[in-house]
N, C-alpha and C positions, 0 to 999 in steps of 0.2 A: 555289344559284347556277346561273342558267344562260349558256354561255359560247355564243356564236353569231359566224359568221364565213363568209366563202367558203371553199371546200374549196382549199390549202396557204398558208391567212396567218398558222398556229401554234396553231389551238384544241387539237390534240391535245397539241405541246409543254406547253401550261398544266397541262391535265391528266397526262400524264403527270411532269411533275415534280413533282406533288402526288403521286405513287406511289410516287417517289423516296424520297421523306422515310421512305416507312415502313420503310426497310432493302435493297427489293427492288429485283431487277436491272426495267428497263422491261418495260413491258407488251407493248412493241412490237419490242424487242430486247435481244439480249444481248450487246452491245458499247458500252461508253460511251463509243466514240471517234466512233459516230454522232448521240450525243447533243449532239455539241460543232456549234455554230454552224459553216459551212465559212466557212475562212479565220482563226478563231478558235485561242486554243492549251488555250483553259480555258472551263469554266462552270462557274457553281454554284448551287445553290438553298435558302434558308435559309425559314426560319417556325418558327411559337409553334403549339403542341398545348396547347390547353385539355381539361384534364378534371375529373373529378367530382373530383380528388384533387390536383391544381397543377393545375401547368403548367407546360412546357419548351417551351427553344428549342433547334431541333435542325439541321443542315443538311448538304449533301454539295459539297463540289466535285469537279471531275472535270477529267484531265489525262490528259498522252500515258503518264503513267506507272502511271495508275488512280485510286481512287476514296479520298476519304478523309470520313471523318466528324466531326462534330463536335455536342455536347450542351455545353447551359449554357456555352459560350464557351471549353470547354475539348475539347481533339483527342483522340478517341478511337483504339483501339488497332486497332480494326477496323469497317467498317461494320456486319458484321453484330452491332454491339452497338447500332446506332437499334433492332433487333426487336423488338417490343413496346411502343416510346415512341408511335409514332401508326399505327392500325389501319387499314388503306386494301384494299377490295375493289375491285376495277375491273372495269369489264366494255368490250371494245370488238370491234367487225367480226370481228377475228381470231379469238374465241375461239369463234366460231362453228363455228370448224374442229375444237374440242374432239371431237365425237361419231367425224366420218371420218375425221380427221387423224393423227399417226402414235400408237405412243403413246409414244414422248416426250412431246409435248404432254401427254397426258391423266398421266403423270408428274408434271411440272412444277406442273400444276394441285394435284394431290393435295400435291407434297413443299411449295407455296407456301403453302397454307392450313393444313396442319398446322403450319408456323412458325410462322405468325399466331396461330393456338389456342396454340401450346403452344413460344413460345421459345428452351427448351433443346434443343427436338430437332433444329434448325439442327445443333446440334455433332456429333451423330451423324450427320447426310449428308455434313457437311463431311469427316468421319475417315475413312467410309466413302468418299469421292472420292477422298481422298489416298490410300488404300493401296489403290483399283483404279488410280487414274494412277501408282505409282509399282510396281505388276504387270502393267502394260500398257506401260510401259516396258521394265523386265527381259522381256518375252516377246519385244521387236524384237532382243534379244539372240540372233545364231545360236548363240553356244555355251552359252543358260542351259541348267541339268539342274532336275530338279526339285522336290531340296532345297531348289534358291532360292527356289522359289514357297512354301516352306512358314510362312517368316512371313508374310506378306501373307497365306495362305490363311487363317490364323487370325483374324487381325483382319477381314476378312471375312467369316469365321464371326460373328463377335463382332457386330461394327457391322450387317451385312447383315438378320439374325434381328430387333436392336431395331426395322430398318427397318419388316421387312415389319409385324413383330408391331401395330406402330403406323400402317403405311397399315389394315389390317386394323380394327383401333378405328374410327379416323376414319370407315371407308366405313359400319361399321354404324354411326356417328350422323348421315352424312348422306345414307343410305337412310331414314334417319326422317323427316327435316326434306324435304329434298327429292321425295319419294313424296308427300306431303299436297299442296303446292306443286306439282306437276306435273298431283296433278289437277285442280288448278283453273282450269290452264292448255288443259289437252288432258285431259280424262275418259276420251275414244271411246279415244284411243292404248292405253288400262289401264297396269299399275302399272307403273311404272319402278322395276327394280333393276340395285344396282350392286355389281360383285362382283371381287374381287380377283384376277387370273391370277397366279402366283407359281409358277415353278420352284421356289423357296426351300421352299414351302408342303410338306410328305409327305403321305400317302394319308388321313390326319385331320385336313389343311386346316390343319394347324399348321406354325412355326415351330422346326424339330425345327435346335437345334447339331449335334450327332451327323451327321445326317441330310445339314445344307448342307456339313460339313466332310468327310463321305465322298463327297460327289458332289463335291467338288474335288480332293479326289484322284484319282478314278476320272476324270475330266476332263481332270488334267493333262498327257497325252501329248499328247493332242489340242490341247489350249490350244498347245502349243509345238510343234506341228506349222505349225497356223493361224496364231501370234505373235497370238491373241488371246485375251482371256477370254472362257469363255465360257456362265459360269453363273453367277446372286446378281440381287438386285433392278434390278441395273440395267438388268434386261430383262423388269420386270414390263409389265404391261399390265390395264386395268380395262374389265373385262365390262359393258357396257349394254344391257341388255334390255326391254325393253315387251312388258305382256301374257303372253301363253303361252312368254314366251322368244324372240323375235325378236331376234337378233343387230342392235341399232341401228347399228351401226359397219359393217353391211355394207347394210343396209338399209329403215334411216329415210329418209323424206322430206324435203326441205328444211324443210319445215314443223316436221315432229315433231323433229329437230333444234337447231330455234332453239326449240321449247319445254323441251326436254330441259336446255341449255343453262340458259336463265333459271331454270327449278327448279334448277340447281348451284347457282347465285350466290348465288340467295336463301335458298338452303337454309344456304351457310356464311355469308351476313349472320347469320344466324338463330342458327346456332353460336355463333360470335364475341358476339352481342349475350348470350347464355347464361352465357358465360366470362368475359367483360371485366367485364361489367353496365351496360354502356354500349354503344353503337353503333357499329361501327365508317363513318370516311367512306367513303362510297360515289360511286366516279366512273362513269361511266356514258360513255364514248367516242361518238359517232358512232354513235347507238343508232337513232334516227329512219331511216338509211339501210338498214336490215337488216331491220325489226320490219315487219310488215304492220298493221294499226290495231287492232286486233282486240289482238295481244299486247300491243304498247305500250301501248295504256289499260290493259289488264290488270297490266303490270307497274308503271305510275308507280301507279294505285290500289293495291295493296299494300305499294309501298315509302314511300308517305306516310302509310301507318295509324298508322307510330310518328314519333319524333320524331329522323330523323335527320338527317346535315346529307347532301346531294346534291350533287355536283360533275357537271353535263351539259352533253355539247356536242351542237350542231348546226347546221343551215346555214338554217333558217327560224325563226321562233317559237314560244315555247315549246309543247311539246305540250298541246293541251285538257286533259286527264285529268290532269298535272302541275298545272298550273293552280289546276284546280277543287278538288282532292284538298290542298292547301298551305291551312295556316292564317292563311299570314303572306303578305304580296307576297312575288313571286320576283324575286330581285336578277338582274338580267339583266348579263353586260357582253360587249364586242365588240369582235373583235380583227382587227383590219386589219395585213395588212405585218408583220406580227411584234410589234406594239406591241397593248396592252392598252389599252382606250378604253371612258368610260362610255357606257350605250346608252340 
């Protein structure tokens, strides 16, 4: 499908509420009180996930009070239980900013796709947030000491290690996928590697408990000095290299950058399509405004080799290389004003 419109009549709302559905927070932000029409006190967005295996219908509303879920006509207990019902990569403008931008971002990316692959590990970032936010409370405390930090520093121990151990997995499967994909993108740039920075990590690159649970203690003065934490994954960060080891995040091109980029995406389409056995949908934001011609044909010709379904916006007609590369007509529709209109 391709979604075409002038730039603010809601093409990106469309697709981002196809993103919605798959459990995650937007692509574009992480407040669902922006997501609500102005003037409005609710929205919501409902649809049917066809697969090899059923089908469900699944949908979220969203209020001043937060977000609730629903499957098969009945409310579920949290949203992040859609994870896993319908598989949504997206790609839009923003994540362009993955390579220089802080790494939070390049976080986010990694904690978002490893959901996608692998479901249950939601519940391990979620355990680990709750017992850094409720240790990063106790340190605004002037009188904590530092027996208090010592449950939280456990489960920290605990939750923190499964993190890293498992961004660690994911990077070396999509140093794989992603390194092929890259070079067919940009050759000259050479081999794109991606490599995990991890305090957490000891001098063998592992996930040593012993290891994270003495440098939180050895930590702990200073934590309560500062009233902050100040060691465990939430302050990883992922090395991007090209070639002989050039530091990308300090020193990619615009260019090499947004090739960098589309080898991620494509590389976890590729994952996902591995895991699932099916394809996950793929949205594609406001792609035409970023891509120079050159990438762009490069990338619709590869993401139409298989059979998936495309969710794309843009402000002209469809791109050539979409086009030609499609076995089937390209359903086009057009959205004016907020409203959704065949084209």
């Amino acid at each position: 499908m391709y979604i075409t419109g002038l730039n603010g009549n809601g093409k990106t709302n469309l697709s981002e509420a196809l993103y919605l559905l798959s459990g995650s927070r937007s692509f574009r932000t992480n407040s669902s009180s922006d997501l609500v029409r102005w003037g409005a006190k609710e929205a919501s967005v409902f649809g049917t996930v066809e697969r090899s295996n059923g089908s469900d219908e699944i949908g979220i509303s969203l209020t001043s009070s937060g977000r609730t879920a629903f499957k098969n006509g009945s409310e579920l207990n949290s949203v992040s239980e859609l994870v896993g019902s319908c598989a949504v990569v997206a790609f839009s403008p923003s994540d362009l900013s993955l390579v220089k931008g802080s790494p939070a971002g390049r976080r986010k990316f990694l904690d978002r796709n490893m959901v996608e692959l692998q479901p249950t590990f939601l519940a391990t970032l979620m355990a680990y947030q709750r017992a850094l936010g409720s240790k990063s409370a106790l340190l605004k405390n002037p009188r904590v000491d530092i027996a208090q930090l010592e449950p939280w520093n456990e489960l920290l121990t605990e939750y923190g290690g499964k993190i890293v151990e498992n961004r660690v997995k994911f990077l070396e499967l999509l140093n794989e996928k992603a390194g092929k994909i890259h070079q067919e993108f940009a050759q000259a740039d050479g081999l794109l590697k991606l490599t995990l920075e991890s305090e957490v990590l000891n001098s063998n690159q592992q996930a040593s408990a012993d290891f994270t649970y003495q440098e939180l203690k050895r930590l702990a003065p200073r934590e309560i000095a500062l009233r902050s934490p100040l060691f465990g994954p939430h302050r990883d960060d992922v090395a991007i290299t090209l070639g002989a080891g050039v530091d990308s995040r300090a020193f990619a091109s615009q260019g090499q950058s947004r090739s960098i980029v589309l080898a991620l995406t494509l590389g976890v389409i590729e994952l996902l399509e591995e895991r699932l056995g099916e394809s996950p949908i793929v949205v594609l934001d406001d792609v035409d405004s970023e891509l120079d011609a050159a990438r762009s044909e490069k990338l619709f010709s590869t993401l139409v080799q298989r059979d998936r379904q495309l969710i794309i916006t843009g402000t002209s007609q469809p791109p050539a290389a979409l086009v030609k590369g499609v076995h089937q007509e390209v359903q086009l529709v057009r959205v004016h004003e907020g409203q959704v209109l065949p084209s």
